[in-house]
C-alpha positions in Angstrom: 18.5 -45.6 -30.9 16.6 -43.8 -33.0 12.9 -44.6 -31.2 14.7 -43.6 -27.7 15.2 -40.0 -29.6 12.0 -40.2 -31.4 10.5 -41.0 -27.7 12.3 -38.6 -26.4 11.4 -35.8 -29.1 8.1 -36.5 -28.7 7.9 -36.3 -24.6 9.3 -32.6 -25.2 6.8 -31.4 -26.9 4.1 -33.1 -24.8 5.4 -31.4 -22.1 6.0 -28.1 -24.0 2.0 -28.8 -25.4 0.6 -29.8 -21.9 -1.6 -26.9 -20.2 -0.8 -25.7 -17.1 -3.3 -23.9 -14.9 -2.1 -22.0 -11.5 -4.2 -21.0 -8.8 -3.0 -19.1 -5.8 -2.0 -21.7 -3.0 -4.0 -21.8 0.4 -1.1 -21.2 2.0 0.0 -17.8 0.0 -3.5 -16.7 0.7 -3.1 -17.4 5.0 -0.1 -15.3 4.5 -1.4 -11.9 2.3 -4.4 -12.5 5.1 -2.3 -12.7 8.1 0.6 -9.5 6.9 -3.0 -7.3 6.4 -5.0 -8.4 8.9 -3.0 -10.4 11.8 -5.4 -12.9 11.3 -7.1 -15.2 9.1 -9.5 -13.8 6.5 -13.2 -14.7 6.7 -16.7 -14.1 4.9 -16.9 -10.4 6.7 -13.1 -9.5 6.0 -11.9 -11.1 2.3 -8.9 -10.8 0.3 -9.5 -8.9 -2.4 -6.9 -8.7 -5.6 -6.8 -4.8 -6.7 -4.6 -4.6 -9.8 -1.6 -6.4 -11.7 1.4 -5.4 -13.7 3.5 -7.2 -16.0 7.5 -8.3 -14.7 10.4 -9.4 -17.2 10.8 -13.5 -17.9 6.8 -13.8 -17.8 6.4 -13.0 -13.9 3.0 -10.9 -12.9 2.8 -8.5 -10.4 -0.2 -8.6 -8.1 -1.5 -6.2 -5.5 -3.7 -7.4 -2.7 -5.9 -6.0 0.4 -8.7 -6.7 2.6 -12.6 -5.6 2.1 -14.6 -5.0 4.9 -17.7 -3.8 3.8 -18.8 -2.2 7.2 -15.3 -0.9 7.7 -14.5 2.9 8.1 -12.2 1.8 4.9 -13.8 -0.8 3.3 -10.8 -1.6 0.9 -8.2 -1.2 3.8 -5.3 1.1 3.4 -2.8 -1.5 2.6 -2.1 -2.9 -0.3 1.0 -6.2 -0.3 2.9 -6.8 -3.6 3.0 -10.4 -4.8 4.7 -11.9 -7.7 3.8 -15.3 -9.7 5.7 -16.7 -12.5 5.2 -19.1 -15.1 6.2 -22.0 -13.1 3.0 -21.5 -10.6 5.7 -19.8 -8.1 4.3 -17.5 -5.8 5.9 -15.0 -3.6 4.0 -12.3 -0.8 7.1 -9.3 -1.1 7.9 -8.1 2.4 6.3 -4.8 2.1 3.5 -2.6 2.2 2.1 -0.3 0.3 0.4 2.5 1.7 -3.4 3.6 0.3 -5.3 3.6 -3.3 -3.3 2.1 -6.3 -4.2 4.3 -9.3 -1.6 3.6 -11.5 1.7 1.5 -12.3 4.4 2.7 -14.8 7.4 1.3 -15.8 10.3 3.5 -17.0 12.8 3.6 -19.7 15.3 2.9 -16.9 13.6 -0.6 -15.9 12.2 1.4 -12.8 8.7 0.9 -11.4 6.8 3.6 -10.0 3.5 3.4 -8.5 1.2 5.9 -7.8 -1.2 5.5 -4.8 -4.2 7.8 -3.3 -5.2 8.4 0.3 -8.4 6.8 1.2 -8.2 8.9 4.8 -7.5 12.6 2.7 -9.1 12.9 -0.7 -6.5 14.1 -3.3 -3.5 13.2 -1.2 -1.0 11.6 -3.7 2.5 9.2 -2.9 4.7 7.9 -5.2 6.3 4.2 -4.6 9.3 3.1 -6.3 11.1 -0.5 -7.0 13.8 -1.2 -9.4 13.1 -5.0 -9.0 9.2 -5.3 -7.3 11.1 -7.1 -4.5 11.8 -3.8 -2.2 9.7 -0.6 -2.2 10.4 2.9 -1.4 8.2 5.8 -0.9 9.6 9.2 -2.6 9.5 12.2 -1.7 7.0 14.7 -3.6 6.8 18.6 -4.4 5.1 20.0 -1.1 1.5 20.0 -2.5 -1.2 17.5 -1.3 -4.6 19.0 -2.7 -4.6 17.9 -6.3 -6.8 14.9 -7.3 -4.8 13.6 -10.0 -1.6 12.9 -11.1 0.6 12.0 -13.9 3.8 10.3 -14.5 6.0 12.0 -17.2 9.5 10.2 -18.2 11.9 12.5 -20.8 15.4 11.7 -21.1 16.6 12.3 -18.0 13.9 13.6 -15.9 11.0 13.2 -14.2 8.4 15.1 -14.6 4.8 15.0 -11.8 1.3 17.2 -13.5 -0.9 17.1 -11.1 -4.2 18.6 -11.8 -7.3 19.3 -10.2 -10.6 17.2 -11.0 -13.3 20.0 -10.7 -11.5 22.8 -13.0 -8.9 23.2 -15.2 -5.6 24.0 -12.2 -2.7 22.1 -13.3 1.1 22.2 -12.0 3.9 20.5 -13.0 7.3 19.5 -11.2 10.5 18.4 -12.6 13.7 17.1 -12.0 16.4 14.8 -12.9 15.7 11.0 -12.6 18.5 10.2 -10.0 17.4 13.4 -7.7 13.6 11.9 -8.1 14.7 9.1 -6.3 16.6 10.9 -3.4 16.0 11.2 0.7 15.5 15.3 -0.5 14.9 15.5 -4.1 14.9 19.4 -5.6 11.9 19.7 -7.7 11.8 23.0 -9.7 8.0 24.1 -10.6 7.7 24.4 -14.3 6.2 26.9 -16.4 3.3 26.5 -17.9 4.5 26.9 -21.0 6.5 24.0 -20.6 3.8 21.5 -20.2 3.4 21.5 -23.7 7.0 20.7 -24.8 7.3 17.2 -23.2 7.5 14.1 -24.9 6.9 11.5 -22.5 8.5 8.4 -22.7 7.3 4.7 -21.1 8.5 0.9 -21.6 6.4 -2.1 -21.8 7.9 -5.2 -19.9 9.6 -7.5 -22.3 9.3 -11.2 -22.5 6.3 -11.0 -20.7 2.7 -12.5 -22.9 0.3 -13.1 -19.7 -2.8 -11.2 -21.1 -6.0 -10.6 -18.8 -9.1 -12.3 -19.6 -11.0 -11.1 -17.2 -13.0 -8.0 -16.5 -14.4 -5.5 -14.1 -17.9 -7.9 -13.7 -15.9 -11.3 -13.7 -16.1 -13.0 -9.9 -12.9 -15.0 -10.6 -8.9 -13.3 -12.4 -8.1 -14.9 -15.3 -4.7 -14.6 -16.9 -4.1 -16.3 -20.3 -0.4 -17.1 -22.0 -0.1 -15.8 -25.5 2.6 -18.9 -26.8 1.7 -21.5 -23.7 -1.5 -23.4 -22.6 -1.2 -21.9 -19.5 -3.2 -20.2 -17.1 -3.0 -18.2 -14.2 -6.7 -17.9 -12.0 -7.9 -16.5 -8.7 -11.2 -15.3 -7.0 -11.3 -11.2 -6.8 -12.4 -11.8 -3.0 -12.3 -14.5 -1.1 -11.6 -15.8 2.4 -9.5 -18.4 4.0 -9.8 -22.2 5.2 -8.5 -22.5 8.7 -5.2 -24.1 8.4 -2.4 -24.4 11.3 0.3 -22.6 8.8 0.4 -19.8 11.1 0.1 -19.3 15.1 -2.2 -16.4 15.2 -4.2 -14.3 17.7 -7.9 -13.2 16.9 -7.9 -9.5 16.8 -11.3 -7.9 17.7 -13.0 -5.6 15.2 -13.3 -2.0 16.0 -14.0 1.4 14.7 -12.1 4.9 14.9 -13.4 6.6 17.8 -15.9 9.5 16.5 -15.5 12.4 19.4 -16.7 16.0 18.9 -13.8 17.0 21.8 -10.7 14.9 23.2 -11.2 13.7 26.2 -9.5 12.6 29.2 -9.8 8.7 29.7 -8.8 6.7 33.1 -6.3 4.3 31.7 -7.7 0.4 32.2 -5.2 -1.9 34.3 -5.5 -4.5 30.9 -4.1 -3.0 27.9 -6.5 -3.2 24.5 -4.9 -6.7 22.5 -4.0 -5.4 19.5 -4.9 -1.9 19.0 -2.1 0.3 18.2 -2.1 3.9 18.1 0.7 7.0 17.5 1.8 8.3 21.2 2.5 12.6 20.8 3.8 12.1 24.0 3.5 12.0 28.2 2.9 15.1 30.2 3.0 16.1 33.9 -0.1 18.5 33.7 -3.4 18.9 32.3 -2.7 22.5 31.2 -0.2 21.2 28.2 -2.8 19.1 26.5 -5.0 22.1 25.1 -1.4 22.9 23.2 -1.9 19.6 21.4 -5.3 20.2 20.8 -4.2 23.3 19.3 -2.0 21.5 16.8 -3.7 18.9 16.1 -7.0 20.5 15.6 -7.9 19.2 12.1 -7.6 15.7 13.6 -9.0 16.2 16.7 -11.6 13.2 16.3 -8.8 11.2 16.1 -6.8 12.2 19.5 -7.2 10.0 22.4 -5.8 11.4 25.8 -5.2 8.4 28.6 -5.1 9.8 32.4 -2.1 7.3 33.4 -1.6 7.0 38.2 1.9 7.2 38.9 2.8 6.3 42.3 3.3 10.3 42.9 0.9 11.8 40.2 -1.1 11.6 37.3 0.6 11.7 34.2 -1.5 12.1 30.6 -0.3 10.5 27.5 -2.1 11.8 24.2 -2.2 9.2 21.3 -3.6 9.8 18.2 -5.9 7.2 15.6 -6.2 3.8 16.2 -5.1 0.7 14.5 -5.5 -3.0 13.9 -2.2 -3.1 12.4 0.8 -2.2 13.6 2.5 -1.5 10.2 -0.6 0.6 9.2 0.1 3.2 11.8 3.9 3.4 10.9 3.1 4.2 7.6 0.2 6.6 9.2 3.2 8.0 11.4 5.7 8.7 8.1 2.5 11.0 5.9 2.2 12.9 9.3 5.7 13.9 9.8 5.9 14.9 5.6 2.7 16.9 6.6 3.4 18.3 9.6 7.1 18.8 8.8 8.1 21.5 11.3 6.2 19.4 14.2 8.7 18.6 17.4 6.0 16.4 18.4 5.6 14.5 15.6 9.9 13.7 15.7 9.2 12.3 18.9 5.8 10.4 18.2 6.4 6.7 18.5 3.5 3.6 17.5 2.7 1.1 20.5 -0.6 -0.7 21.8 -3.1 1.8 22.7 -3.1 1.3 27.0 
C-alpha cells in the first residue's frame, strides 16, 4: 500500500514537473484567416499577432490581423480577439475589433477597455469595452475626433478620457461616471483644466495570471514563459496557412479602393463583383439628385461609386460608397460614419451589400 501511494505521489509531481509547450493549432489559424480575410491566408496575405493582455486563472488575450504589404492598409483594419489558457485551449472570440490597438487597460471594476486608432483618419480614436473578453462593445466618445492621443483615467467612480494633441501642447479632458461611460448616450462633462492635475488614476493588474513575454519587437516567433510551470506558450508574428479542408471557402480576388478625382457614373455589369461589398446611400430616379450627394459627401468623394442601374421603364442610379473585401469591415465602416455624420438622413438609411 504504501508503494501504490509512493507511485502515485511521485506520478503527481511528474506531471506537475513535466513541460508543456503550446503552439497555436492549424486549425485556430484557418479560422482567424478565414473571419479576416474570407479565405485562407498565404505568403502575400499572413496572419500577423499585434498585441496580448493578461486574463484571470492564467488565460492570455491575443489580438490578430492580416498584413498585406501592397495593401492600401497593410495591417488590415480588423483586429479578432483570441484567448489561450494554460491547458493549450484556444478560442477565436466572435468579434471584431475595428482599427489600430494602442493600448489595453484593465479597471478596478474587472472591466477591459481598449483603445484603438483609425488607420483610414489619422487621430481618430474608439474605445472598446468587455467585462469578460468574450463579447465587445464599442462606446460612445465626447464629440471630438482630431486628437492623436489618448489616455485612460480610472478614479473612484469615473472615467476620465485626456486626449492630447501630438504636435503641441492642446490637451482636453472628459469625465463622467463609470456606469454612464458605458451607456448607448453617455453625458461627458468637459473638465477644467485645472482639474487635470487633481486625478489620481487608478488601474488593476490581472490576478493569478504569471505568463510573462519573452519575446521582443525583433523576435520572428511569440514567446510566452510560466513564472511557477514549465510551460510555454509560442507562435510566429506572421505566418500563412497550410491548405486544409476545415473550411468550404471561396477565393476572393484582390483589389484596391478606387482612386477617382470625380464620381462618376458607371453602367452596371449584368454579373455582380464576387465578394466586394460596399455602403449603398441610396437609389434615385434622376441624375440631378446625385450632385446633392456629392455635396455631402465631398471629403470622401474618392470613395463614392455611382452605378447607372436599366429598369424596364428607366434608368435608376444607386450611389455606394468604399469598397470592401469583407463584409464585416464595411459594417463597422457604416457605424464611424453615422457617429460622424450624425445628423445625415442618408447615412440612417445606408445599408452594406455586394457592390453590383
Amino acid at each position: 500500500m504504501k508503494f501504490f501511494l509512493l507511485f502515485i505521489l511521485l506520478a503527481f509531481h511528474y506531471v506537475q514537473a513535466r513541460s508543456l509547450n503550446i503552439h497555436m493549432p492549424q486549425q485556430t489559424k484557418s479560422q482567424l484567416c478565414q473571419k479576416l480575410s474570407d479565405h485562407e491566408c498565404t505568403n502575400d496575405e499572413q496572419l500577423q499577432y499585434k498585441n496580448y493582455f493578461k486574463l484571470h486563472n492564467d488565460t492570455l488575450l491575443l489580438f490578430f490581423n492580416t498584413y498585406n504589404k501592397n495593401a492600401l492598409y497593410p495591417n488590415g483594419s480588423l483586429n479578432v480577439p483570441v484567448t489561450v489558457d494554460i491547458n493549450g485551449k484556444w478560442q477565436v472570440i466572435n468579434s471584431y475589433i475595428s482599427d489600430e490597438i494602442q493600448a489595453v487597460v484593465h479597471d478596478p471594476h474587472d472591466g477591459i477597455w481598449l483603445h484603438t486608432v483609425s488607420t483610414k483618419k489619422r487621430g481618430y480614436s474608439s474605445l472598446y469595452y468587455s467585462k469578460n473578453a468574450q463579447t465587445w462593445k464599442k462606446l460612445k466618445l465626447p464629440s471630438i475626433r482630431t486628437f492623436q492621443t489618448l489616455q485612460l483615467c480610472f478614479q473612484n467612480d469615473e472615467v476620465i478620457l485626456t486626449f492630447q494633441r501630438v504636435e503641441n501642447d492642446n490637451v482636453k479632458a472628459w469625465v463622467t461616471s463609470y456606469d454612464d461611460a458605458l451607456s448607448p448616450e453617455p453625458t461627458w462633462r468637459l473638465m477644467e483644466r485645472k482639474e487635470l492635475y487633481q486625478k489620481v488614476c487608478q488601474r488593476t493588474s490581472a490576478y493569478n495570471n504569471a505568463w510573462m513575454l519573452k519575446s521582443n519587437k525583433n523576435s520572428k516567433n511569440v514567446l510566452f514563459k510560466h513564472k511557477y510551470k514549465k510551460s510555454s506558450i509560442s507562435f510566429p508574428k506572421k505566418s500563412f496557412s497550410t491548405k486544409q479542408n476545415i473550411f468550404e471557402t471561396t477565393s476572393i480576388p484582390s483589389f484596391s479602393r478606387p482612386i477617382i478625382k470625380t464620381p462618376t457614373v458607371i453602367k452596371s455589369a449584368s454579373k455582380a463583383q464576387n465578394g466586394i461589398y460596399s455602403i449603398q446611400l441610396g437609389t434615385f430616379n434622376y441624375k440631378s439628385s446625385l450632385p446633392l450627394i456629392y455635396q455631402e459627401f465631398s471629403r470622401l468623394k474618392n470613395g463614392l461609386v455611382t452605378k447607372e442601374i436599366p429598369n424596364a421603364d428607366r434608368i435608376q442610379y444607386k450611389v455606394f460608397l468604399e469598397t470592401f473585401r469583407d463584409i464585416h469591415e464595411a459594417k463597422i465602416r457604416l457605424e464611424e460614419l453615422r457617429s460622424e455624420y450624425a445628423n445625415s438622413k442618408i447615412l440612417k438609411g445606408a445599408f452594406v451589400t455586394k457592390l453590383p
